[in-house]
Backbone as CSV, one residue per row, in Angstrom:
resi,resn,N_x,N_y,N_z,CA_x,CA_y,CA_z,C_x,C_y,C_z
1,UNK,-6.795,14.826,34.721,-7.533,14.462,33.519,-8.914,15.082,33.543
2,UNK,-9.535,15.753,32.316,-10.734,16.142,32.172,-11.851,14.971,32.433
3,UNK,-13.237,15.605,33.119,-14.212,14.706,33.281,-14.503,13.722,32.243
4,UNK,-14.552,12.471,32.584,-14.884,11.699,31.078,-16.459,12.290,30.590
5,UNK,-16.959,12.263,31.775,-18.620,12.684,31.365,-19.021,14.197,29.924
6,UNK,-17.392,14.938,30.383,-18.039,16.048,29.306,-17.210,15.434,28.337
7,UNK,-16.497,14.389,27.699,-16.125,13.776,26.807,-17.005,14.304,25.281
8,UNK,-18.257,13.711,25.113,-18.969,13.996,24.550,-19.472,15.595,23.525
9,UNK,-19.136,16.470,24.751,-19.016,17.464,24.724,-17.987,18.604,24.120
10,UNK,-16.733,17.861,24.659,-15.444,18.403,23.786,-15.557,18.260,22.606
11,UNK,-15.883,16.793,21.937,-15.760,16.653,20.452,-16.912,17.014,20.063
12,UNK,-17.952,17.236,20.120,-18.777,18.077,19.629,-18.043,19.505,19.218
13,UNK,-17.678,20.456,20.442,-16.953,21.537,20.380,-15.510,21.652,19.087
14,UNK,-14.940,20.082,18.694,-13.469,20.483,18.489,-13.542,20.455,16.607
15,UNK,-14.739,21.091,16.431,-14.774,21.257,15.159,-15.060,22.846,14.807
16,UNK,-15.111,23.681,16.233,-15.102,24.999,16.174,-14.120,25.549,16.294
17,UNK,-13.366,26.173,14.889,-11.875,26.608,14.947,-11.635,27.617,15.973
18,UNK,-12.730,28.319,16.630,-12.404,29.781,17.764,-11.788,28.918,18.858
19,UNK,-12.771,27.630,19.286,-12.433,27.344,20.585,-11.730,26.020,20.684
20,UNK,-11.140,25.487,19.138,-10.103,24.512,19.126,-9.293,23.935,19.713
21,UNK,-8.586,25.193,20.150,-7.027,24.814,20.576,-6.830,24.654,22.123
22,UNK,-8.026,25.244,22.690,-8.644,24.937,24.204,-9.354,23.678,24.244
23,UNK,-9.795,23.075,23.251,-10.310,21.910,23.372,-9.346,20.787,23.269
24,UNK,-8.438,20.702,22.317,-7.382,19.905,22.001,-6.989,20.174,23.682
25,UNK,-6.314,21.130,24.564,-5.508,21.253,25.300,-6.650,19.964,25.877
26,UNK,-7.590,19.993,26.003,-8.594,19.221,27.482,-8.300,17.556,26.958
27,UNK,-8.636,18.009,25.695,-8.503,16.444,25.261,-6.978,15.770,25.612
28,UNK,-6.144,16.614,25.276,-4.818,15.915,25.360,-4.230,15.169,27.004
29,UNK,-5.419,15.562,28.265,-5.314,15.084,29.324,-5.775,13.741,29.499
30,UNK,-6.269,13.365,28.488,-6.723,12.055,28.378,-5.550,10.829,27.817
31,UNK,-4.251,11.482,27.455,-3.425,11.144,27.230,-3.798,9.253,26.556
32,UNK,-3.192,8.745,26.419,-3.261,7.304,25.674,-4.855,6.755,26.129
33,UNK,-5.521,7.208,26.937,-6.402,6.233,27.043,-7.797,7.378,26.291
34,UNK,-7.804,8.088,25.469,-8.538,9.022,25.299,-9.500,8.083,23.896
35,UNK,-9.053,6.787,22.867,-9.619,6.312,22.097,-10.671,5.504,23.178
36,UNK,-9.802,4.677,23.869,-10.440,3.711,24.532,-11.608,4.070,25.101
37,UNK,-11.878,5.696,25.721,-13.125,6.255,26.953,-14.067,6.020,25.264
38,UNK,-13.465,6.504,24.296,-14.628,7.398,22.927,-15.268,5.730,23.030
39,UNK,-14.202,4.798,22.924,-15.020,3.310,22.561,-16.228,2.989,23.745
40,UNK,-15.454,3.081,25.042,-16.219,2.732,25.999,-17.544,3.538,26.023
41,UNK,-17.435,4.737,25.680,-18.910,5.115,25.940,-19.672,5.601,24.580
42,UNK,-19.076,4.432,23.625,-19.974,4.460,22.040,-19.955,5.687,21.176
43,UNK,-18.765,6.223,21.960,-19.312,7.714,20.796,-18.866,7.516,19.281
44,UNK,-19.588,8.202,18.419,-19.769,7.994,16.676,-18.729,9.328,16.599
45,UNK,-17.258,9.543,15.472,-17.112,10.480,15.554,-17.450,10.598,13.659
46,UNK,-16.975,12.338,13.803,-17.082,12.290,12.087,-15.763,11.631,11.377
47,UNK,-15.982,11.540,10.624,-14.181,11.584,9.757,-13.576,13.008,10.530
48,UNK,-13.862,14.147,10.368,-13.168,15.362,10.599,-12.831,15.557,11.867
49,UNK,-13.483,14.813,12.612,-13.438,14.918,14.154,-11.938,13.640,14.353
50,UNK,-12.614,12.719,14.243,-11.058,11.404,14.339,-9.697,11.910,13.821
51,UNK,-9.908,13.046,12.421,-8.924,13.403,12.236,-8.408,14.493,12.861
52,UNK,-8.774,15.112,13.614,-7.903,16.231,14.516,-7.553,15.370,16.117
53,UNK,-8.385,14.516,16.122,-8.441,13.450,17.308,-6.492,13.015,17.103
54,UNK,-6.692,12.404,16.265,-5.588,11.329,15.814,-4.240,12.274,16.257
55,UNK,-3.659,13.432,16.051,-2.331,13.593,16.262,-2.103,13.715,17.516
56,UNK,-3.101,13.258,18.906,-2.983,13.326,20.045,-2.500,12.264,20.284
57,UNK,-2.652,11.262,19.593,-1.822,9.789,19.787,-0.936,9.568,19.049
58,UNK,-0.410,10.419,18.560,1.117,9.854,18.246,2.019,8.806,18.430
59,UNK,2.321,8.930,19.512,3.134,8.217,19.758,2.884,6.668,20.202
60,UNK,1.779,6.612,20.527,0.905,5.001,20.846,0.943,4.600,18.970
61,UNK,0.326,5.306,17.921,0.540,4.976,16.921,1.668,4.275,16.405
62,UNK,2.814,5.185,16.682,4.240,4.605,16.164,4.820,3.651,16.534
63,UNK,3.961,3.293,17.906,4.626,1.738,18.407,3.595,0.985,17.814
64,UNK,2.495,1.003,17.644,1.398,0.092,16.802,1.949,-0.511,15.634
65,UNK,2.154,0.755,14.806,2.966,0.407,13.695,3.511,-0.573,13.873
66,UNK,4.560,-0.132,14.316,5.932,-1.060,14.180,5.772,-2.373,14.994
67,UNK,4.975,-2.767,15.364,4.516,-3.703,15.922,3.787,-4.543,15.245
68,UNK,3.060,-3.905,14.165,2.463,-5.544,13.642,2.572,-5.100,12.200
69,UNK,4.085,-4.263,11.660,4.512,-4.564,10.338,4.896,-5.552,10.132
70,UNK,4.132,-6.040,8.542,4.945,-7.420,8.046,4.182,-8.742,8.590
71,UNK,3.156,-8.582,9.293,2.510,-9.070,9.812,1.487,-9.882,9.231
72,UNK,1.681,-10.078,7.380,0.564,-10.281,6.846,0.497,-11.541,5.577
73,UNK,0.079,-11.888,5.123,0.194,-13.441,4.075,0.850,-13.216,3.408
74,UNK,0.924,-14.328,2.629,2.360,-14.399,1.818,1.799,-13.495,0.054
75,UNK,0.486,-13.682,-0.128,0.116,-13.436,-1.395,0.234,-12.075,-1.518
76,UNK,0.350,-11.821,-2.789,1.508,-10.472,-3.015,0.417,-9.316,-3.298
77,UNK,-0.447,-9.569,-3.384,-1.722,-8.557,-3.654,-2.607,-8.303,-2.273
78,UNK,-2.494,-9.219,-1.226,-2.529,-9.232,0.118,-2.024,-8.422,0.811
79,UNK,-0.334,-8.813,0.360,0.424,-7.962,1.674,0.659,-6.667,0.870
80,UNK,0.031,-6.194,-0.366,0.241,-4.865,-0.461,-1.063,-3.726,0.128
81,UNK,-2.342,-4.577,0.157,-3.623,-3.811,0.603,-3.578,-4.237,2.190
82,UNK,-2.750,-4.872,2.531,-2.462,-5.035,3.854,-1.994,-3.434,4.677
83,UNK,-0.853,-3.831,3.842,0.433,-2.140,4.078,-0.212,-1.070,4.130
84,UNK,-0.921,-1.110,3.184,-1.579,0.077,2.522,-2.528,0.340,3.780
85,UNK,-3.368,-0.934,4.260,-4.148,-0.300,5.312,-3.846,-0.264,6.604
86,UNK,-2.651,-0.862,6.771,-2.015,-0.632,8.141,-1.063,1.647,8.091
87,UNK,-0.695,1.676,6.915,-0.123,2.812,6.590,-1.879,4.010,6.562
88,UNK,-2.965,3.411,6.033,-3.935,4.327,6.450,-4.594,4.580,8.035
89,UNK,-4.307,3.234,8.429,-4.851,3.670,9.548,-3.397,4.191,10.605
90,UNK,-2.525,4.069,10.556,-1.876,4.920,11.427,-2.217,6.536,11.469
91,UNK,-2.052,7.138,9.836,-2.104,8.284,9.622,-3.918,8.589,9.985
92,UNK,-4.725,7.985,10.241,-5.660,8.399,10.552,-6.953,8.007,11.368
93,UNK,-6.273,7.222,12.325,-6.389,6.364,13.356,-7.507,4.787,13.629
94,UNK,-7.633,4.148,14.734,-8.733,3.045,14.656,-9.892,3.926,14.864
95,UNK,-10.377,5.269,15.286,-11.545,5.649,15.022,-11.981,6.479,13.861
96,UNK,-11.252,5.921,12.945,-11.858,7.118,11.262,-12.855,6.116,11.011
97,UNK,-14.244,6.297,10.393,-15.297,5.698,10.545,-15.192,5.077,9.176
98,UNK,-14.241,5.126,7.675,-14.294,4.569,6.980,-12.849,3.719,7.130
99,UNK,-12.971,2.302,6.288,-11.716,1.441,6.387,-11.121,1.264,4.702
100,UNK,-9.545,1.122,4.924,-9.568,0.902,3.416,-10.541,-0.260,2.567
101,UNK,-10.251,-1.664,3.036,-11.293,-2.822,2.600,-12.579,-2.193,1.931
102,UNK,-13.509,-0.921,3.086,-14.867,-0.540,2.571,-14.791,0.366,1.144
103,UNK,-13.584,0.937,1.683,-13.709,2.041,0.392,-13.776,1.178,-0.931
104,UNK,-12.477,0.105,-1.139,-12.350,-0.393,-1.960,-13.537,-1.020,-2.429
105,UNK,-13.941,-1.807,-1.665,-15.637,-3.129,-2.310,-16.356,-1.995,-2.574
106,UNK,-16.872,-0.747,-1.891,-17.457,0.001,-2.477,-16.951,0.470,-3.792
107,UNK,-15.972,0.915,-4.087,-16.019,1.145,-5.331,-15.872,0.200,-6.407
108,UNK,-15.565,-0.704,-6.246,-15.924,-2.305,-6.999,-17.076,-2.690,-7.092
109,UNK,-18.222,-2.038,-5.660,-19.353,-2.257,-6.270,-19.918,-1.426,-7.303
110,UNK,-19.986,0.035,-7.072,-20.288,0.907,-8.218,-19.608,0.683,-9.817
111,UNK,-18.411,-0.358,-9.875,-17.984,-0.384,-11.159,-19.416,-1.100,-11.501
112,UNK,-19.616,-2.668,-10.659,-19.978,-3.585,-10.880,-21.616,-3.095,-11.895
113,UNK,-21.794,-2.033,-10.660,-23.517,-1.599,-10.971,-23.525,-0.768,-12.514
114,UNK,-21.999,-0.466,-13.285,-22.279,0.404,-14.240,-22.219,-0.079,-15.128
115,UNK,-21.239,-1.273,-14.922,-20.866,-1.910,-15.992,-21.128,-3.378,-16.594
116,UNK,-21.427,-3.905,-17.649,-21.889,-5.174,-18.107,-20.904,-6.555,-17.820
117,UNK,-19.725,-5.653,-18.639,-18.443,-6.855,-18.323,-17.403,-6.257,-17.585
118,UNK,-16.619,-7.284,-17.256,-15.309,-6.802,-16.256,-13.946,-6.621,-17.166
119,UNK,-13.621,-5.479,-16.954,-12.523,-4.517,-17.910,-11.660,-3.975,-17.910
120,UNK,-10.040,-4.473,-17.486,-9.304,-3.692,-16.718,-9.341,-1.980,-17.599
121,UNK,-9.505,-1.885,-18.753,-9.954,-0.473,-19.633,-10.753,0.350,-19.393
122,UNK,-12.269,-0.526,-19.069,-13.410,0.168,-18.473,-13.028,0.357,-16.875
123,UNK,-12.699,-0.090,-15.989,-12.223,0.166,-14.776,-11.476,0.975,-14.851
124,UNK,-10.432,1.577,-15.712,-9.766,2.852,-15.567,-10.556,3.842,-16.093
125,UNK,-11.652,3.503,-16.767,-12.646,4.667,-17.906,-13.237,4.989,-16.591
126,UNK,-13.573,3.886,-15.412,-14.619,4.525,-14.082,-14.043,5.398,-13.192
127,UNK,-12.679,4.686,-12.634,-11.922,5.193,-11.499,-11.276,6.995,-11.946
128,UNK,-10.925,7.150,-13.211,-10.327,8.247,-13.826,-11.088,9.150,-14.456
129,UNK,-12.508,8.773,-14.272,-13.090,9.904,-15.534,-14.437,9.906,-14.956
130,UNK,-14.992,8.866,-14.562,-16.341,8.781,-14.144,-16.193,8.843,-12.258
131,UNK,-15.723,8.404,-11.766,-15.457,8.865,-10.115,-14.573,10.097,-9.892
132,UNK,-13.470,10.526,-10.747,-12.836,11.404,-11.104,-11.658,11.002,-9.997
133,UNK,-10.828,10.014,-9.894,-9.498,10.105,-9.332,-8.864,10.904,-10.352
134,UNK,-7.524,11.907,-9.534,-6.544,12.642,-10.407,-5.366,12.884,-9.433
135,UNK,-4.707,13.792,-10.609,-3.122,13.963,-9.551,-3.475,14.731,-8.797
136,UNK,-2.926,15.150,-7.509,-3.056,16.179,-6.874,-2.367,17.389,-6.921
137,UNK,-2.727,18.527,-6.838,-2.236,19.559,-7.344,-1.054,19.795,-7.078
138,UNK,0.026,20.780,-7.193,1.448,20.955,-7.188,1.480,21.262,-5.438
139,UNK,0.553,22.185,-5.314,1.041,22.914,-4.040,0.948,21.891,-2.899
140,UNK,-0.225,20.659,-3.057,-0.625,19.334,-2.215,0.186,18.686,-2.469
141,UNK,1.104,18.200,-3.130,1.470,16.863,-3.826,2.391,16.112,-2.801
142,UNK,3.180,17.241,-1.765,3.761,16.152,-0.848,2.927,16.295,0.512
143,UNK,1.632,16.208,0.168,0.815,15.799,1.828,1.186,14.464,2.203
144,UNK,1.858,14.402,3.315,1.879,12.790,3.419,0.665,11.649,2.946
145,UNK,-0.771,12.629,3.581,-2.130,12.051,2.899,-2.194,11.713,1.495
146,UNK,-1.481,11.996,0.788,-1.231,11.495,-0.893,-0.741,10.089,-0.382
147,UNK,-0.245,9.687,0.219,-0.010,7.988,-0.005,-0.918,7.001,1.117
148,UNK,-2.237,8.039,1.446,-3.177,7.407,2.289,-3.942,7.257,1.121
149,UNK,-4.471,5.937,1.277,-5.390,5.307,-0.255,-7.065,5.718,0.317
150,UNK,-7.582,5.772,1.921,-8.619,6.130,2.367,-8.659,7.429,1.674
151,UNK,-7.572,8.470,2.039,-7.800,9.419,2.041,-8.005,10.108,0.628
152,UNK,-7.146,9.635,0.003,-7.002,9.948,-1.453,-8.587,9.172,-2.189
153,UNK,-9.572,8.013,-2.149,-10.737,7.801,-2.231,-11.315,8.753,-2.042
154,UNK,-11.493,9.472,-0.422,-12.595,10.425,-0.075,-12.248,11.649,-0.835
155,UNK,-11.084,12.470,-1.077,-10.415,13.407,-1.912,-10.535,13.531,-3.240
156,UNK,-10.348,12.137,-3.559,-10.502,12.418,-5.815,-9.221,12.334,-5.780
157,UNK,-7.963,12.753,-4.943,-6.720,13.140,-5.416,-5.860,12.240,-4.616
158,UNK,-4.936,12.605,-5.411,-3.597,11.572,-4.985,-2.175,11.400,-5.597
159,UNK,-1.261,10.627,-5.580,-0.060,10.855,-5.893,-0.177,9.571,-7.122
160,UNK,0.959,9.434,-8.105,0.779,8.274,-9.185,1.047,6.704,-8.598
161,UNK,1.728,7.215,-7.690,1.654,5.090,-6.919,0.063,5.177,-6.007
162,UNK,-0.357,6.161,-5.687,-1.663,5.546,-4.801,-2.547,5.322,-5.496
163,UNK,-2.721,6.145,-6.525,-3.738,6.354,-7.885,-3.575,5.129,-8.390
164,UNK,-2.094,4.630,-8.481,-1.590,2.952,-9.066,-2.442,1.894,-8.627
165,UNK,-2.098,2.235,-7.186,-2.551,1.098,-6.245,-4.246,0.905,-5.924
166,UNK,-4.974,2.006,-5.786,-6.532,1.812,-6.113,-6.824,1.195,-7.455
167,UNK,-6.084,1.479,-8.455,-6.545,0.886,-9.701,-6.228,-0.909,-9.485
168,UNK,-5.292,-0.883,-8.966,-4.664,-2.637,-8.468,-5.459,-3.201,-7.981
169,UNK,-5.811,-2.723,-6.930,-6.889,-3.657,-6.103,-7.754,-3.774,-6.141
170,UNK,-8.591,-2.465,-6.629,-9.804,-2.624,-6.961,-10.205,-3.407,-8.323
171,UNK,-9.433,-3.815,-9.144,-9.135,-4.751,-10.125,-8.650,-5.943,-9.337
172,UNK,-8.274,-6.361,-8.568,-8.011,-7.541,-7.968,-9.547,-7.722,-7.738
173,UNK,-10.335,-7.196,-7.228,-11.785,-7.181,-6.326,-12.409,-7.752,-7.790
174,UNK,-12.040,-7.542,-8.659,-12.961,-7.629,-9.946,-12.417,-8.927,-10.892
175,UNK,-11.148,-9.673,-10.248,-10.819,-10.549,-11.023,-9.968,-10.390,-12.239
176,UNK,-9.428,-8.676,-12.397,-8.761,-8.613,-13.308,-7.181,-8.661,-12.826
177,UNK,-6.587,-8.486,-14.180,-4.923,-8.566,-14.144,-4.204,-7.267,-14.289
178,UNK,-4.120,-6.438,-13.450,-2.956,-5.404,-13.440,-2.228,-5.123,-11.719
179,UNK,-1.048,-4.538,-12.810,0.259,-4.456,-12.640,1.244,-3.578,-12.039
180,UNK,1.664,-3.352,-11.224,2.035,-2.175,-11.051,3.395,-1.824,-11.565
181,UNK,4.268,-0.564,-12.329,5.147,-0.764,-13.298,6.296,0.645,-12.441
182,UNK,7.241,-0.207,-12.217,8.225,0.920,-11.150,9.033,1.907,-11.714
183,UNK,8.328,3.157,-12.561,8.718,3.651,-13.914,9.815,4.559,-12.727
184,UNK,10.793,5.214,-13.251,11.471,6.719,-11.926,10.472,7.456,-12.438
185,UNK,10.140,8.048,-10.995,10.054,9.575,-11.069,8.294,9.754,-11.552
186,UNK,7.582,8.537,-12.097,6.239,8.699,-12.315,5.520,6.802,-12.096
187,UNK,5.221,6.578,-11.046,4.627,5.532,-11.101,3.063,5.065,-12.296
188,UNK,3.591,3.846,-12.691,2.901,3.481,-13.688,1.660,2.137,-13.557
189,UNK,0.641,1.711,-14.026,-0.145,0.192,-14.341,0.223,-0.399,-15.401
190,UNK,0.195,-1.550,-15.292,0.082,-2.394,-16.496,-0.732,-3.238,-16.436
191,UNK,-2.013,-3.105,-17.626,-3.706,-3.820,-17.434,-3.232,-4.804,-18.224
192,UNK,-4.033,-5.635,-18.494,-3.699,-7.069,-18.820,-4.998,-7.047,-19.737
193,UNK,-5.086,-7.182,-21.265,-6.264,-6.784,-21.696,-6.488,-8.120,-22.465
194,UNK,-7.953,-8.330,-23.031,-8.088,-9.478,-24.098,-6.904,-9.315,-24.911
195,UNK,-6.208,-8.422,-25.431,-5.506,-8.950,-26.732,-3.835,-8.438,-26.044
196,UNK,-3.811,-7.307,-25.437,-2.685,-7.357,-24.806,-2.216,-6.162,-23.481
197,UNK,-1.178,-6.456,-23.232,-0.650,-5.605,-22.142,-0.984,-4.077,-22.174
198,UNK,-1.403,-2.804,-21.930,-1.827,-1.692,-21.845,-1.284,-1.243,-20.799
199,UNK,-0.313,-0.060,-20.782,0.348,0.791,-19.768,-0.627,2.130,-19.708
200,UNK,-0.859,2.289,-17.994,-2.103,3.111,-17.837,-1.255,4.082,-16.462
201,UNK,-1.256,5.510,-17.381,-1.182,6.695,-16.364,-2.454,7.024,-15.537
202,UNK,-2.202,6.418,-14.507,-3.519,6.652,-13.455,-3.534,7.918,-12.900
203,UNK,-2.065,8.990,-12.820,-2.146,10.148,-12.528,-2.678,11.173,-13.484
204,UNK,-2.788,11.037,-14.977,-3.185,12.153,-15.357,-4.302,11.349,-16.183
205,UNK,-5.506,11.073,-15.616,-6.613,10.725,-16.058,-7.410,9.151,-16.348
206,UNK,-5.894,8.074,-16.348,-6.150,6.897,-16.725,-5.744,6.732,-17.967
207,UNK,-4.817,7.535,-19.017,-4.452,7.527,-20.088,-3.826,6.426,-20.065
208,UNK,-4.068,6.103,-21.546,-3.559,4.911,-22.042,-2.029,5.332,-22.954
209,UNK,-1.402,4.495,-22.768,0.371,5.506,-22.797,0.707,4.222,-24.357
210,UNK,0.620,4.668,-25.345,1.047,3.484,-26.651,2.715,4.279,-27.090
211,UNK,3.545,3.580,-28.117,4.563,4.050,-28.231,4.905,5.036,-28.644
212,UNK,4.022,5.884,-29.502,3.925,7.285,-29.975,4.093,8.199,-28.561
213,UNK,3.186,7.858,-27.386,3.665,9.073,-26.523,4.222,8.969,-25.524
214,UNK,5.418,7.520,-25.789,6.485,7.324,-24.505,7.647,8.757,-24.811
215,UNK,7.591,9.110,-26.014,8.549,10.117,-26.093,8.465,11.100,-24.966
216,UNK,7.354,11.680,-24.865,6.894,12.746,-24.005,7.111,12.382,-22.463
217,UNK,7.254,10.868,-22.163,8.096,10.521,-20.756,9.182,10.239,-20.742
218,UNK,9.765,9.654,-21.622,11.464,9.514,-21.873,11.903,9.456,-23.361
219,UNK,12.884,9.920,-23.646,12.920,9.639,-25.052,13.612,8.279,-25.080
220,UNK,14.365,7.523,-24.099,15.211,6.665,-24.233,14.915,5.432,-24.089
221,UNK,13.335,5.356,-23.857,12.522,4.532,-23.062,11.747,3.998,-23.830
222,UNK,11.483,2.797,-24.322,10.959,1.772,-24.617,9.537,0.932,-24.365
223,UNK,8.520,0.541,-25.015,7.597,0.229,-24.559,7.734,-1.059,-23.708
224,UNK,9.103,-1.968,-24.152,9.172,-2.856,-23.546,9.447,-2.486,-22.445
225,UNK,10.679,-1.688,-22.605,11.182,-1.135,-20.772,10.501,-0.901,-19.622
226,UNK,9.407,-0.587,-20.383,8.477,-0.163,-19.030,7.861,-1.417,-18.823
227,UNK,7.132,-2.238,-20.078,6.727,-3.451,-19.361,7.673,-4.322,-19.091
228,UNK,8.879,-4.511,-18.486,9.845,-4.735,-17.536,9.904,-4.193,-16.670
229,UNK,9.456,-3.145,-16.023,9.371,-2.444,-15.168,8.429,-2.811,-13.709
230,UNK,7.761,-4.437,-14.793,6.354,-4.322,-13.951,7.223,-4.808,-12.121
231,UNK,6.817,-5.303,-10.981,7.025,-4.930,-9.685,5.750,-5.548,-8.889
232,UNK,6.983,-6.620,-7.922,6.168,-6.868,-6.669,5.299,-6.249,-5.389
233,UNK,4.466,-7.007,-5.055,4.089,-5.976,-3.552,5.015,-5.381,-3.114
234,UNK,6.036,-5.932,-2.700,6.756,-5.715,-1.939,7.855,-4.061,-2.475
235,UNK,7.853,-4.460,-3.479,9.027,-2.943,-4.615,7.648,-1.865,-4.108
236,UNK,6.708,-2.191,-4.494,5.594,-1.122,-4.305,5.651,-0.344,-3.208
237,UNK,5.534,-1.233,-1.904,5.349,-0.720,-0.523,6.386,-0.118,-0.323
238,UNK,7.887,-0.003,-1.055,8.837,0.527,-0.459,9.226,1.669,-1.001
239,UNK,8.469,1.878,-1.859,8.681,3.098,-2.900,7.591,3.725,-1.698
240,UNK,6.395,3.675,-1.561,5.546,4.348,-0.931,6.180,4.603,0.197
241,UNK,6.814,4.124,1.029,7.277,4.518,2.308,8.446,5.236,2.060
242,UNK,9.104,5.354,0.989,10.341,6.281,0.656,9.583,7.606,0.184
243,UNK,8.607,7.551,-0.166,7.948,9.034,-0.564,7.468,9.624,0.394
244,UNK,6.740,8.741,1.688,6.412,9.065,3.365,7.524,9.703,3.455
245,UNK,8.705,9.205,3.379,9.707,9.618,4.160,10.050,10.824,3.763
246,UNK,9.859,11.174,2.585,10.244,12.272,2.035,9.126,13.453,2.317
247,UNK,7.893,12.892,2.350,7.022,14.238,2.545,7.099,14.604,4.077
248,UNK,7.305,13.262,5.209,7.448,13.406,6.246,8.668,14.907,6.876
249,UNK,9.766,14.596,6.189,10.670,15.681,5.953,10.383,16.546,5.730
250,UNK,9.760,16.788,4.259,9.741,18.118,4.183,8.795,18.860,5.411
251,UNK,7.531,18.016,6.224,6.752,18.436,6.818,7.148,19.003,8.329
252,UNK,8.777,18.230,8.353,9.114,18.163,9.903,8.903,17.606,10.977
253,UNK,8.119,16.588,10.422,7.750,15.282,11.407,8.730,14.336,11.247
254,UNK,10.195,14.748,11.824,10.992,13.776,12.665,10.589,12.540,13.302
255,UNK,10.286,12.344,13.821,9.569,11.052,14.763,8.772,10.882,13.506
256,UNK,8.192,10.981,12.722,7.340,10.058,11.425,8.448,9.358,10.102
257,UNK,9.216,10.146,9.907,10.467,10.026,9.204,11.167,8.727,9.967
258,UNK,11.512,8.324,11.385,12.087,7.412,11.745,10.815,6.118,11.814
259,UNK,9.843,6.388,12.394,9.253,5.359,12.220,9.131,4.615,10.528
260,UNK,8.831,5.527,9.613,8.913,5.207,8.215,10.160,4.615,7.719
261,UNK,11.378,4.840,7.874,12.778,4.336,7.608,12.625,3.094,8.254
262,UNK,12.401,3.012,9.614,12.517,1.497,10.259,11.293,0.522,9.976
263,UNK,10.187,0.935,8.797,9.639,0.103,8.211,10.070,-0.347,6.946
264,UNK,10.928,0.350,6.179,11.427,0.586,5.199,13.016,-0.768,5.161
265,UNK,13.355,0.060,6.267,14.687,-1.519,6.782,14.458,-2.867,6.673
266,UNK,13.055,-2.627,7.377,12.529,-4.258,7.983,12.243,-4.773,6.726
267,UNK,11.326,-4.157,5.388,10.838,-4.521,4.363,11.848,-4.878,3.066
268,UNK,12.600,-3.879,3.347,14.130,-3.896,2.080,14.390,-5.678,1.923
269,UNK,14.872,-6.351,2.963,15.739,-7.577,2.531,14.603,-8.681,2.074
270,UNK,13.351,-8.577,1.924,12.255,-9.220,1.350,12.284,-8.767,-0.523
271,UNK,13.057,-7.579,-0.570,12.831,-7.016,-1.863,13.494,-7.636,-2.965
């Protein structure tokens, strides 16, 4: 194992792409106990640093996981920002210096500071137009990081269930009522407004979707249909881990693909 003392030193270094891959090699002698030395001797890393850190623990991750899935209250808006942050911090470990919880109150606080009243309308006017969440581009769209809600915050970008799910909670944070709506093929909101229900594309801007332009998503499809569509924590989290599974694939992370399925098992008979 490398000196713990030049510890310090490596990660300083492992943000220089020349001498990277010699640094990773030193670090990787630190094998499972390599978070624990960073804790023990206080080191601060960046975000960018934790994240090249993180695929050295792999495999301590995947038993974490699966170890304290499901692990969480019964309330259904709970155990979905639960998931959500047990699913961020695997993909980007206990030393990424932001947490989902912060991201979220932070941006609940900035609604708070802009706005007079609380709005599930104006909360999509902030999150979609004024912070600028959006879809992520074609060539990104299956980063597994699209269904990291940290990551997709610090990014702007994201996939239509994560984009869903920041709009959810961070409206939970605010006391409002939306919904998440299990449309195929394009995840949907449903805001809960003074006068009535509002279906909100959080992927392409926060648009507000009325019956004139359901055509343009299905012709066969109904305004009611979709608000039938609306969906528990639980439908949520499993759609998200079926899209893991799928970007996991295409990425070739085998061992991420099984850990994701056997969260996916455990969660199914709750559904």
């Amino acid at each position: 194992m490398s000196d713990p003392k030049q510890l310090r030193s490596l990660i300083q270094l492992l943000e220089d792409p020349s001498v990277r891959p010699a640094i990773v090699d030193e670090l990787r002698t630190f094998g499972n106990t390599l978070e624990d030395e960073i804790e023990h001797q206080g080191l601060t890393l960046t975000a960018e640093q934790a994240r090249l850190i993180r695929p050295l623990l792999d495999q301590k991750y995947r038993e974490w996981l699966t170890s304290v899935w499901m692990k969480w209250p019964a309330n259904s808006k709970t155990q979905l920002e639960e998931a959500l942050s047990l699913l961020a911090e695997f993909q980007l470990g206990h030393l990424h210096p932001i947490t989902l919880r912060t991201s979220l109150d932070r941006l609940a606080d900035e609604y708070d500071a802009r706005y007079t009243a609380r709005d599930a309308l104006d909360l999509a006017e902030f999150l979609f137009q004024g912070y600028g969440l959006r879809g992520a581009d074609q060539e990104e769209y299956y980063d597994p990081l699209n269904s990291n809600l940290v990551h997709v915050i610090e990014t702007r970008r994201g996939i239509p269930i994560s984009l869903a799910c920041i709009y959810i909670l961070v409206g939970e944070r605010l006391g409002l009522k939306i919904e998440g709506c299990n449309f195929p093929g394009h995840f949907l909101a449903v805001a809960l407004t003074r006068k009535e229900k509002v279906i909100v594309d959080c992927f392409n801007g926060g648009l507000f979707i009325d019956t004139d332009s359901l055509a343009s998503i299905h012709s066969q499809i109904t305004r009611e249909d979709i608000l039938r569509m609306q969906c528990n924590a639980h439908v949520i989290i499993a759609r998200v881990l079926r899209n893991l599974i799928n970007a996991y694939q295409q990425a070739g992370e085998e061992a991420n693909v099984e850990t994701m399925s056997e969260l996916l098992a455990r969660l199914e008979p709750g559904i």
